[in-house]
C-alpha positions in Angstrom: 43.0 48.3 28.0 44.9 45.2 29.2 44.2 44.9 32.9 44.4 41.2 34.3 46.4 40.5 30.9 49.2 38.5 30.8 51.8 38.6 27.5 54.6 36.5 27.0 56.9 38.4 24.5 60.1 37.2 23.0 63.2 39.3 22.2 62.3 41.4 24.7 66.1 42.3 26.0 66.2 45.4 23.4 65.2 47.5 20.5 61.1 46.6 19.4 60.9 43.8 21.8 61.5 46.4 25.1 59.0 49.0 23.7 56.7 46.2 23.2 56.5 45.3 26.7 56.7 48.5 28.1 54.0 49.3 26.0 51.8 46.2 27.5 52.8 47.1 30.7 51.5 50.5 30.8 48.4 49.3 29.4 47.7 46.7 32.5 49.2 43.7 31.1 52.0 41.4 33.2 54.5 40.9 31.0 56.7 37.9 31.0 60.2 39.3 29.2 62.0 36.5 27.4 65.3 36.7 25.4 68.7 34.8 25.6 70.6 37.8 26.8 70.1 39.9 30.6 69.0 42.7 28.5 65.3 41.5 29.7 66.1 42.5 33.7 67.1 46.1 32.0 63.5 45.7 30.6 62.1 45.0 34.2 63.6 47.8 35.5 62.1 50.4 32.9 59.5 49.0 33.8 59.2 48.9 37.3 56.4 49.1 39.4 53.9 49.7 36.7 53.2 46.1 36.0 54.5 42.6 37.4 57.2 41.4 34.9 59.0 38.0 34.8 62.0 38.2 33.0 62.5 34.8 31.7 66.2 33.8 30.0 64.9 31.6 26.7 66.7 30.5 23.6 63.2 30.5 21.2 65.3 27.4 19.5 65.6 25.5 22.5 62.1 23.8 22.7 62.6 21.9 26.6 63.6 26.3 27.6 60.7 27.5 25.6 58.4 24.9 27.0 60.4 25.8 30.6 59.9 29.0 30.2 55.8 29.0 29.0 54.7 26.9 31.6 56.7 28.9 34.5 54.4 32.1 32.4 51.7 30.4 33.4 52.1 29.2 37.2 53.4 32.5 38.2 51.4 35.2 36.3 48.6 33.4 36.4 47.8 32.0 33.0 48.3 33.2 29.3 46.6 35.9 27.0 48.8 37.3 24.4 51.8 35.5 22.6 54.1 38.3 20.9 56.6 36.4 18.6 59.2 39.4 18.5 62.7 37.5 18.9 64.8 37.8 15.2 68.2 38.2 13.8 69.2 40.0 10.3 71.4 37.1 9.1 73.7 38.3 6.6 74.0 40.8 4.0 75.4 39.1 1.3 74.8 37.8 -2.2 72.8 34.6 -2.4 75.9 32.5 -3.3 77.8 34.0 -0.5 75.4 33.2 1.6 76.7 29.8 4.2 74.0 27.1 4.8 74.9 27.8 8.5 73.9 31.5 8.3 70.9 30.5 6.4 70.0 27.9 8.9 70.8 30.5 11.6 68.4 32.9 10.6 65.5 30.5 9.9 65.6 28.9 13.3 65.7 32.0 15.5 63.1 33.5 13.4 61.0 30.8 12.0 61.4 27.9 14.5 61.2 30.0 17.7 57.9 31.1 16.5 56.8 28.1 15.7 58.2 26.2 19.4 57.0 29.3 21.5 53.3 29.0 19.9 53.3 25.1 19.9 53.7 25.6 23.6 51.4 28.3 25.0 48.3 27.8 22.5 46.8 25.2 25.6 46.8 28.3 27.7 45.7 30.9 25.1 42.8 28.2 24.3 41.8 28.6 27.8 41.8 32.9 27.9 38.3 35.1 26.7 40.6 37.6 24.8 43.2 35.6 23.5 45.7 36.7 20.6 48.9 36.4 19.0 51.0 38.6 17.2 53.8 37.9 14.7 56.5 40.6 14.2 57.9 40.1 10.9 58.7 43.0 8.0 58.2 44.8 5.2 61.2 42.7 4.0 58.9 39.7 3.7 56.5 41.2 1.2 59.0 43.9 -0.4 62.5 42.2 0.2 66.1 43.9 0.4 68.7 43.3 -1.9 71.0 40.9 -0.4 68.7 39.6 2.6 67.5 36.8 1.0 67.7 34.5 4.4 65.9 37.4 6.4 63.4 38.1 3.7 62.3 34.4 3.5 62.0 34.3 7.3 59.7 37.2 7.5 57.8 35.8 4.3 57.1 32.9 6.1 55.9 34.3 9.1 53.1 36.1 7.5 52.0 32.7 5.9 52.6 30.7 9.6 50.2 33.7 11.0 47.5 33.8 7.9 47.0 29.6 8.6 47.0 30.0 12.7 44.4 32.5 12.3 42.0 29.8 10.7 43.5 26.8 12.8 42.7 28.8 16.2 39.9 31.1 15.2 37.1 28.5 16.6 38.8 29.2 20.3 38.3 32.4 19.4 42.3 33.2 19.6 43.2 35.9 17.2 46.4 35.9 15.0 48.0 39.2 13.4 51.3 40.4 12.1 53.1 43.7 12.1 55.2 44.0 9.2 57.2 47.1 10.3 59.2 49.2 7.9 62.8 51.1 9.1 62.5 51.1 12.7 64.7 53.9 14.9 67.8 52.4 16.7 70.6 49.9 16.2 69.4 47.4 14.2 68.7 49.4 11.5 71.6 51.6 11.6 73.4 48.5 11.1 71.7 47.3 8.9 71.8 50.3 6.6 75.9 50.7 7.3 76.4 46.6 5.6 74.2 48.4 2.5 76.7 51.2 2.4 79.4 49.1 2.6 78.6 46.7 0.1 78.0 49.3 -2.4 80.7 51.4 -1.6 78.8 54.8 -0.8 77.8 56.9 2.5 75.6 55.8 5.0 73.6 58.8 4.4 73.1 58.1 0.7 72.2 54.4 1.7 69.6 55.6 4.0 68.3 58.0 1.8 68.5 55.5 -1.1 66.8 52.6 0.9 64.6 54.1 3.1 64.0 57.8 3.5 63.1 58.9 -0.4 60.9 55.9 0.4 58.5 57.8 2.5 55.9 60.1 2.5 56.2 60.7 6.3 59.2 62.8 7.5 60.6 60.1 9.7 61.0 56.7 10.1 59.3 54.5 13.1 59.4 55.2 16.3 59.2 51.6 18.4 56.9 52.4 20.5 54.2 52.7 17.7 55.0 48.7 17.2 54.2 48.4 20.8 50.6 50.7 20.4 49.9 48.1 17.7 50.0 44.9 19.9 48.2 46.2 22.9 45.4 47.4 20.5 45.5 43.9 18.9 45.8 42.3 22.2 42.6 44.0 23.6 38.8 43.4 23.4 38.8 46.1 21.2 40.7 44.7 18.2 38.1 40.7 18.6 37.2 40.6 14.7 40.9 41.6 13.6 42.5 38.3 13.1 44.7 36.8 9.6 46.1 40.3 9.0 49.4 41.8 8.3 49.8 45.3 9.2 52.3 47.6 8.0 53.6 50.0 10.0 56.3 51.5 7.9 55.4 55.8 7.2 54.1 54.4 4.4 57.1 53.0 2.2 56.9 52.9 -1.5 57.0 49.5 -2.3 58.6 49.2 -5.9 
């Protein structure tokens, strides 16, 4: 599906970013891994011999790395034909006016900005590919927000905006632009996530879960990552050319109230 591919994906030291790109790989694509931490060589390794990786150590709000780190893409993969914007924090769970204009900041640079700098860089590549596409991991939380998220939900809101307007701004280079909007996603993150909901309202983890996601869901379980990374080869492929200014959920269908 993705032979003589090659995806650059952010965040790819852990969680949805690693199923992404194992995802890619298995499909034919060479997968550049970039993230701050050396979780991304743990990534190369799952990987192995399946695809050619280069794992790349980038801060996304560090424009000279990103830049660094695009162009090095490029020289030794061989171009560029999928951008996968998947690096993000949670921020804090806290009320609004709890909230420190240095968390806020925080969370709006590594998941707005780094975005922004990693596409700024490699569109003059993805210009130059027959099948090129990028793909925006936000949330559910930017169209159906959490309680007490209000820096994560306005990052993820604005990522579905930033992809709706690339979409038009690239479409004449024939470079599509999506985003996945995943609901509750299996592993750490979201257990965490869940336990600072818990906490804050003073009950069990298991009656946050089942308060904020699970009685949510017509589906018996919550996502699996590597259905996030099905969604981006498909998206990244020839087969997926007239998909573009979309957000996809992918969330077992949570109510959205």
């Amino acid at each position: 599906m993705l032979d003589s591919h090659v995806a650059f994906v952010t965040g790819a030291s852990q969680g949805i970013g690693r199923a992404i790109a194992v995802a890619l790989a298995e499909r034919g694509a060479s997968v550049a891994l970039a993230a701050r931490g050396d979780g991304i060589y743990e990534t190369a390794e799952e990987i192995g011999d399946a695809a050619p990786t280069l794992p790349v150590e980038t801060d996304v709000t560090d424009e000279a790395a990103v830049e660094a780190a695009v162009e090095e893409t490029v020289a030794e993969l061989g171009g560029l034909d999928l951008l996968v914007n998947n690096a993000g924090i949670g921020g804090p769970t806290a009320m609004v006016e709890d909230v420190s204009r240095e968390e806020w900041q925080e969370t709006q640079d590594v998941n707005v900005l780094g975005s922004f700098l990693t596409v700024k860089h490699a569109v003059p590549s993805l210009r130059e590919s027959d099948c090129a596409s990028i793909v925006n991991i936000s949330s559910i939380a930017g169209k159906d927000p959490y309680p007490s998220r209000t820096p994560y939900a306005a990052s993820k809101a604005a990522l579905i905006g930033f992809g709706r307007s690339l979409a038009y701004e690239l479409g004449e280079d024939g470079v599509t632009v999506n985003t996945i909007c995943p609901g509750a996603v299996e592993g750490e993150r979201v257990e965490r996530m869940i336990q600072r909901q818990a906490d804050r309202r003073g009950v069990s983890f298991e009656r946050a879960m089942r308060d904020r996601v699970t009685d949510r869901l017509p589906l018996d379980s919550i996502v699996d990552p590597a259905d996030i990374g099905a969604l981006v080869a498909f998206l990244g492929s020839e087969y997926a050319r007239n998909i573009t200014a979309q957000d996809i959920n992918v969330d077992s269908g949570a109510r959205q109230d």
